[in-house]
N, C-alpha and C positions, 0 to 999 in steps of 0.2 A: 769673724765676729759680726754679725748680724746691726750691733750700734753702728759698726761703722760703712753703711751701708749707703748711709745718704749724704755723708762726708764729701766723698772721692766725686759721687755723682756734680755737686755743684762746680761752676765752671773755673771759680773763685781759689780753688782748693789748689794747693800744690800738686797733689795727684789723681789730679782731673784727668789727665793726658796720659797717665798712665793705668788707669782704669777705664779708660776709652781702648785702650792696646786690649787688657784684659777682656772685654765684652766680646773687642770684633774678633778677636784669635778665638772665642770658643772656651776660654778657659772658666767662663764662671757658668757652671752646671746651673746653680739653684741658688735659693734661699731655706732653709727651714722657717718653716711655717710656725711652730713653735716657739724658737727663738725670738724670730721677729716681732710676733705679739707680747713677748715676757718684756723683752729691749724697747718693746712701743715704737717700732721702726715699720708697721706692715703696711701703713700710708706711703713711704719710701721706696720701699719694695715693688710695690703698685705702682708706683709714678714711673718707673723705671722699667717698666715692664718684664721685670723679673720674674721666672717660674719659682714657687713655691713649691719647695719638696716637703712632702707633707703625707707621705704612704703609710705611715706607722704611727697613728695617733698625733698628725703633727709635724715628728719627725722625720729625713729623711730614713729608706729603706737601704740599710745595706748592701740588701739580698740583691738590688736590682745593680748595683754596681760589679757586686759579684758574676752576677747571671749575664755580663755584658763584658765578663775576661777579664775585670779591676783585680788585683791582689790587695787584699784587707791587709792593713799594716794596726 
């Protein structure tokens, strides 16, 4: 969820340290871009230097997860 996006980031947060795990291991792809803006989190997103997947009007593209050997569940 895209709210909880600036939560984890501050340092204060109980899972500050484990959303530090999450960045450096590579596990967080993206943001929707959509999302972010509907939730009012895209200032968050930005501070954080997060990439905005936003291929689809906004939203991420499936297509490119697929086109990259993902299996769509």
């Amino acid at each position: 969820m895209t709210i909880l996006v600036a939560e984890p980031a501050q340092e204060d947060n109980p899972m500050h340290k484990l959303w530090e795990k999450f960045e450096a291991g590579g596990l967080v792809d993206g943001v929707c871009r959509a999302c972010s803006n509907r939730m009012d989190t895209l200032k968050a997103v930005e501070g954080q230097s997060l990439t905005f997947l936003d291929e689809m009007t906004g939203h991420p593209s499936v297509t490119s997860y697929w086109n990259d050997g993902f299996e769509i569940i």
